[in-house]
Backbone atoms as SQL, in Angstrom:
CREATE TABLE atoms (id INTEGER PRIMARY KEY, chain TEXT, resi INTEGER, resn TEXT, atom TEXT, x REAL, y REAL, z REAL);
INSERT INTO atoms VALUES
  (1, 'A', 1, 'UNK', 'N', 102.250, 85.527, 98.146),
  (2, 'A', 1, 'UNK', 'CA', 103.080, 85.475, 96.955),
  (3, 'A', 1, 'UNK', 'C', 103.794, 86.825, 96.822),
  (4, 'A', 2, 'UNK', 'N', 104.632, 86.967, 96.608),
  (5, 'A', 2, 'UNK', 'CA', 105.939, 87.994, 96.068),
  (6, 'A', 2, 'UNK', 'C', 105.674, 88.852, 94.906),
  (7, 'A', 3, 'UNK', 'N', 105.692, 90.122, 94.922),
  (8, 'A', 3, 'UNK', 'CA', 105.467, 91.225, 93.993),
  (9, 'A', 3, 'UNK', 'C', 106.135, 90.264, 92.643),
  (10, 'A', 4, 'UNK', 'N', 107.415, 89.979, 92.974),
  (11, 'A', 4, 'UNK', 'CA', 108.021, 89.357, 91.360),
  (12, 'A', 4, 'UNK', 'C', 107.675, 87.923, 90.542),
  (13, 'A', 5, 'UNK', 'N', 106.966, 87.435, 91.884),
  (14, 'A', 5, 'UNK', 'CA', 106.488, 86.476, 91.346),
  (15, 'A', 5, 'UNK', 'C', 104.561, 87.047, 90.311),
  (16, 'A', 6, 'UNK', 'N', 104.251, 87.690, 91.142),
  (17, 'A', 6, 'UNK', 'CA', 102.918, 87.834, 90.350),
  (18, 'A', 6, 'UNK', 'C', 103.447, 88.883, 89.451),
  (19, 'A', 7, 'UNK', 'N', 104.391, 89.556, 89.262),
  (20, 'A', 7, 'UNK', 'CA', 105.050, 90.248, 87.675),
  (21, 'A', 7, 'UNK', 'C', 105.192, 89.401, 87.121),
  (22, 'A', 8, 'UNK', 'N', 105.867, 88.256, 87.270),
  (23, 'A', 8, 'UNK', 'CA', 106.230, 86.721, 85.706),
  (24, 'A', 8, 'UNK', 'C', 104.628, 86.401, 85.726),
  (25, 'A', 9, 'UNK', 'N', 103.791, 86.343, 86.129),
  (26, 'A', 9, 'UNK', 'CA', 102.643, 85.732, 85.881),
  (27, 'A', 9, 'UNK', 'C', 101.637, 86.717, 85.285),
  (28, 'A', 10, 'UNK', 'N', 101.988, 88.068, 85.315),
  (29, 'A', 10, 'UNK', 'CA', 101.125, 89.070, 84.322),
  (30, 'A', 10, 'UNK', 'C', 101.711, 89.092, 83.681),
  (31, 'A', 11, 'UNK', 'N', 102.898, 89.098, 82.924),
  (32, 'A', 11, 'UNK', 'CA', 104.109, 89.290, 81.891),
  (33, 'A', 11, 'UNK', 'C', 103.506, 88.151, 81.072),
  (34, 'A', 12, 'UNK', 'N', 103.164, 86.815, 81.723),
  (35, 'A', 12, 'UNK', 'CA', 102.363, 85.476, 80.995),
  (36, 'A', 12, 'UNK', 'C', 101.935, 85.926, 80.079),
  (37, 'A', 13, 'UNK', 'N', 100.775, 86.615, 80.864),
  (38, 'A', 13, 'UNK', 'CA', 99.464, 87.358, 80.736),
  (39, 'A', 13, 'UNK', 'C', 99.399, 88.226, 79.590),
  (40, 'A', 14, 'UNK', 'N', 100.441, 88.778, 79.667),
  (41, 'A', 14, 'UNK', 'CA', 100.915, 90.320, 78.404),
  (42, 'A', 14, 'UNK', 'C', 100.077, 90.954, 79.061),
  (43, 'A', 15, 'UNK', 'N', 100.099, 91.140, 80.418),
  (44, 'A', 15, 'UNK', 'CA', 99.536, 91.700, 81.126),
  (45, 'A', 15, 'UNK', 'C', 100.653, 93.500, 81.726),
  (46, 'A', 16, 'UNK', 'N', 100.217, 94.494, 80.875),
  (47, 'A', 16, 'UNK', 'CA', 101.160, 95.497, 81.262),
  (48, 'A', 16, 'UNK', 'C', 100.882, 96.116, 82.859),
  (49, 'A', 17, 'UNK', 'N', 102.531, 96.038, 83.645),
  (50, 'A', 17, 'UNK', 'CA', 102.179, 96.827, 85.001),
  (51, 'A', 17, 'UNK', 'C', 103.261, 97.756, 84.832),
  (52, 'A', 18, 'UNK', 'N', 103.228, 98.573, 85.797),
  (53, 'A', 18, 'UNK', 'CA', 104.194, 100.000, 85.879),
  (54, 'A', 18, 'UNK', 'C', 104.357, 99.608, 87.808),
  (55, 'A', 19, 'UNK', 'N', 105.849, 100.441, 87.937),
  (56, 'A', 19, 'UNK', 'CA', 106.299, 100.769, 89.142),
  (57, 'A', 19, 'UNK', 'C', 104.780, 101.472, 89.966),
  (58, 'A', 20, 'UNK', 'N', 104.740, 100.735, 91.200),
  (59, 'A', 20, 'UNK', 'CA', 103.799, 101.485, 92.024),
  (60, 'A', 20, 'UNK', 'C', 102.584, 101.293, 91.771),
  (61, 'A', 21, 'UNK', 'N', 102.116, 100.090, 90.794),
  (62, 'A', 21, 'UNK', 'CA', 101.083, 99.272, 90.734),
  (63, 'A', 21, 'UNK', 'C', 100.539, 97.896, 91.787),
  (64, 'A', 22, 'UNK', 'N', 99.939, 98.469, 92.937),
  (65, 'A', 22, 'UNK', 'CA', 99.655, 97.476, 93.683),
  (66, 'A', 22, 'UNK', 'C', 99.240, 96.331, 93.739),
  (67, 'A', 23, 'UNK', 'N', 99.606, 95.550, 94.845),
  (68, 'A', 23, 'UNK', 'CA', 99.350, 93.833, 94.578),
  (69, 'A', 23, 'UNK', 'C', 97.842, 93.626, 94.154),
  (70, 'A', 24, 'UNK', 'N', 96.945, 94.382, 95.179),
  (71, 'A', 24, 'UNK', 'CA', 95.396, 94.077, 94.409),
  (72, 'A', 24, 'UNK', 'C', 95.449, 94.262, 93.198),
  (73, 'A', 25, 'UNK', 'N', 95.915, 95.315, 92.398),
  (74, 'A', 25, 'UNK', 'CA', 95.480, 95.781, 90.903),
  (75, 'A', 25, 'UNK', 'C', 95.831, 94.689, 89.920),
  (76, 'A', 26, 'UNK', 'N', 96.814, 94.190, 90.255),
  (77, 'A', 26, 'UNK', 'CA', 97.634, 93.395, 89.835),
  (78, 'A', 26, 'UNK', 'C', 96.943, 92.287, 89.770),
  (79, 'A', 27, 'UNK', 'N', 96.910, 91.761, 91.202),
  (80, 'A', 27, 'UNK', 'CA', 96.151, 90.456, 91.286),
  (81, 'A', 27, 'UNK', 'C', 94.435, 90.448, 90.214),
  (82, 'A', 28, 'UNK', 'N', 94.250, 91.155, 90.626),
  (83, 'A', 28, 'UNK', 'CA', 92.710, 91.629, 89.714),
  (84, 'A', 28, 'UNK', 'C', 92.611, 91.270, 88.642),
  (85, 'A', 29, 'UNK', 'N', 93.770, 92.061, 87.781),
  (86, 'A', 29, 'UNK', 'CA', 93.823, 92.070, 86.008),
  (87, 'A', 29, 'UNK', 'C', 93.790, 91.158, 85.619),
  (88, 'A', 30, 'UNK', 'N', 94.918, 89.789, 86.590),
  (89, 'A', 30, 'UNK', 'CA', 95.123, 88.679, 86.560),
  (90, 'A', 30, 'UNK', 'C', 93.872, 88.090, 86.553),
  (91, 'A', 31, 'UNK', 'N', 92.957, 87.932, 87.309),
  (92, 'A', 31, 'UNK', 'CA', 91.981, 87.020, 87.434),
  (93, 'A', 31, 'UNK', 'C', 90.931, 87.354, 86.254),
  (94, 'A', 32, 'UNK', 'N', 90.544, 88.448, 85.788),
  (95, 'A', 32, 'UNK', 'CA', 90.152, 88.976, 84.636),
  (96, 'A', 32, 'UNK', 'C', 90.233, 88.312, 83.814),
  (97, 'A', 33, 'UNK', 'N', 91.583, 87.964, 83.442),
  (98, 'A', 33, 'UNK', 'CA', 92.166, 87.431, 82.433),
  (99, 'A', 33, 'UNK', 'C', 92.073, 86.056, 82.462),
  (100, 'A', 34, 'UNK', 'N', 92.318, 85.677, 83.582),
  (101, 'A', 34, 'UNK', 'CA', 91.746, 84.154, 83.687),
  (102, 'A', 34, 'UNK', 'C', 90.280, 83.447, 83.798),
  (103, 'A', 35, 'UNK', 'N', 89.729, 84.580, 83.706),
  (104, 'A', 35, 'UNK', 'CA', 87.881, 84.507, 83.770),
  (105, 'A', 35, 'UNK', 'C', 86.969, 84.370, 84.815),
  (106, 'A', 36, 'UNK', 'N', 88.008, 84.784, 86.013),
  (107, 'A', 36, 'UNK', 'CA', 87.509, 85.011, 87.181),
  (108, 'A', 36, 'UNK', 'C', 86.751, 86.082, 87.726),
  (109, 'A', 37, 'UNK', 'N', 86.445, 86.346, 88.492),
  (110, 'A', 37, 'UNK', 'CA', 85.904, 87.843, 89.375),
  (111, 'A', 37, 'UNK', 'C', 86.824, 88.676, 89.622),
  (112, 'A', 38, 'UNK', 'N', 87.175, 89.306, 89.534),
  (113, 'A', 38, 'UNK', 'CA', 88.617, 90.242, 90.163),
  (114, 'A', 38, 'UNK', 'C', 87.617, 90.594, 91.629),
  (115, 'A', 39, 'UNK', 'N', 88.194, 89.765, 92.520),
  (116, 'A', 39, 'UNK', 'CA', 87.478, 90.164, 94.227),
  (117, 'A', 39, 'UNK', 'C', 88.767, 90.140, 95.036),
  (118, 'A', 40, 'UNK', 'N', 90.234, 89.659, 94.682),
  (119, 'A', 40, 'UNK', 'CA', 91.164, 89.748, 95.105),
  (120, 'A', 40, 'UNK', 'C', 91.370, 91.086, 96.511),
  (121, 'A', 41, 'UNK', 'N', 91.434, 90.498, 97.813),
  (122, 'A', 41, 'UNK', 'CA', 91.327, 91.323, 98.679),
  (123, 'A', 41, 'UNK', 'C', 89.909, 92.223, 99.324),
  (124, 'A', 42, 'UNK', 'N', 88.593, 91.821, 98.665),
  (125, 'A', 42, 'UNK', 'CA', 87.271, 92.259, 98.641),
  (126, 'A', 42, 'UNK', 'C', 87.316, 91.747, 100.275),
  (127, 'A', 43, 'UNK', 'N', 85.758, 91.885, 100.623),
  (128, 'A', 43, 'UNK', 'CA', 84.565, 91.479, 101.777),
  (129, 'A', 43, 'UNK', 'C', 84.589, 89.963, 101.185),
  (130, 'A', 44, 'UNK', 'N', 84.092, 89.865, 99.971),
  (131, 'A', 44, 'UNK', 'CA', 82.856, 88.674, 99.550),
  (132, 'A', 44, 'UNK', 'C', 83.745, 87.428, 99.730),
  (133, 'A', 45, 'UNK', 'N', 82.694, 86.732, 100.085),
  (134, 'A', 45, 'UNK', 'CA', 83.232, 85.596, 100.191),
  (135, 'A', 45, 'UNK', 'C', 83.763, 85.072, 98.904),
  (136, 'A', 46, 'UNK', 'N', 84.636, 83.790, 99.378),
  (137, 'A', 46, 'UNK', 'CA', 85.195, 83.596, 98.084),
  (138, 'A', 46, 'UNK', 'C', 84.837, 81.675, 98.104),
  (139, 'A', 47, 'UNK', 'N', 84.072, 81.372, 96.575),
  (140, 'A', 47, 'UNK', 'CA', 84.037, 79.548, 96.640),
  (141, 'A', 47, 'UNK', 'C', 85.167, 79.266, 96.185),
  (142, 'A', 48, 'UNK', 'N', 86.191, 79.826, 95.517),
  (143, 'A', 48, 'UNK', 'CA', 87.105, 79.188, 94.676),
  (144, 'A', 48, 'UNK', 'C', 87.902, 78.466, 95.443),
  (145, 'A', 49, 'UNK', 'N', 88.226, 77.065, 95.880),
  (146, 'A', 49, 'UNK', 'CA', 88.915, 76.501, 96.518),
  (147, 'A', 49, 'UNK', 'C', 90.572, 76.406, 95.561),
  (148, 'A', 50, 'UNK', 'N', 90.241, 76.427, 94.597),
  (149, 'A', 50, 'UNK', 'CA', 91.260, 76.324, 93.890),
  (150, 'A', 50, 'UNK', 'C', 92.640, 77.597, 92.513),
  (151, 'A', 51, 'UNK', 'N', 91.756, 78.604, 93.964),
  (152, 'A', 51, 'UNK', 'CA', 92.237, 79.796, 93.282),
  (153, 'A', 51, 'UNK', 'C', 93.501, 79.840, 93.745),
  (154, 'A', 52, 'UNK', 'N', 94.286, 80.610, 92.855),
  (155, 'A', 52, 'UNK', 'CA', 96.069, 80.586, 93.155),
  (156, 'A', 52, 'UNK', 'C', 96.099, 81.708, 94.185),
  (157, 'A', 53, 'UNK', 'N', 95.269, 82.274, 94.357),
  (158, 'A', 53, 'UNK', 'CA', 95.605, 83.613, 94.809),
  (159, 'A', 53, 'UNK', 'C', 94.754, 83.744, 96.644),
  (160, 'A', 54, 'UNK', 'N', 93.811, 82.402, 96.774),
  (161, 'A', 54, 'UNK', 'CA', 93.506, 82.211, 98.030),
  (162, 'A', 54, 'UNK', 'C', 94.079, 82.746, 99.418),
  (163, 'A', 55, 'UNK', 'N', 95.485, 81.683, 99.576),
  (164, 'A', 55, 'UNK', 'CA', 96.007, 81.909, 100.703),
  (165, 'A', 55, 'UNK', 'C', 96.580, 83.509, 101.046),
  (166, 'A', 56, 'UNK', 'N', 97.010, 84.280, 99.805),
  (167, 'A', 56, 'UNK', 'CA', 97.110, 85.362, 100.070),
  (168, 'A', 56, 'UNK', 'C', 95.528, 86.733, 100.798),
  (169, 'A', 57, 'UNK', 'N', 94.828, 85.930, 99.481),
  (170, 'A', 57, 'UNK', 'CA', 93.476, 87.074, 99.828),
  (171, 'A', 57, 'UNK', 'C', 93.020, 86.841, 101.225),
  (172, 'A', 58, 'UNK', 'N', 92.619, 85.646, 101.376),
  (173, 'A', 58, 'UNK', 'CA', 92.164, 85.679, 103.025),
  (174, 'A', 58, 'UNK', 'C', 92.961, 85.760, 103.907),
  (175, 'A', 59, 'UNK', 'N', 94.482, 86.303, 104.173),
  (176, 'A', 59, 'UNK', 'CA', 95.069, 86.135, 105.266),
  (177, 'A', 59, 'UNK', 'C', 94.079, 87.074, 106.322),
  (178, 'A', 60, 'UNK', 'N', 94.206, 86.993, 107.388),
  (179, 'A', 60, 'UNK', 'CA', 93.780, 87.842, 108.488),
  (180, 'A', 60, 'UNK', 'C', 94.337, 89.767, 108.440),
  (181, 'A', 61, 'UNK', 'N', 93.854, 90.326, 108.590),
  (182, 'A', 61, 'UNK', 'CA', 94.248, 91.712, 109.032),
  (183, 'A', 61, 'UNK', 'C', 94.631, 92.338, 107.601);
C-alpha cells in the first residue's frame, strides 16, 4: 500500500502524522486504533488472515 493511501486512512483515524514518519509507525498507530497488536513489520507471526495490512507486512526481504 502507498504512503498516501495509509495517510487517508490515519487522517480516518484523526490519527496525527508529520513528514518523515515511517510506514511501520504509521501502520502501527493504525492498528492500535483498530484494536489490534501494532506487530506491523515484526518477527511474530501473524493469525490475522484478514488484516488490511497483511500482504504488505509479510512481503519477503
Amino acid at each position: 500500500m502507498k504512503m498516501r493511501s495509509i495517510w487517508e486512512i490515519a487522517r480516518e483515524w484523526g490519527i496525527p502524522f508529520r513528514i518523515g514518519m515511517t510506514k511501520k509507525e504509521l501502520v502501527r498507530e493504525i492498528q492500535r486504533r483498530e484494536g489490534y497488536s501494532p506487530c506491523f513489520g515484526t518477527k511474530d507471526a501473524c493469525d490475522e488472515d484478514q488484516c488490511l495490512w497483511r500482504d504488505d507486512c509479510l512481503k519477503p526481504g
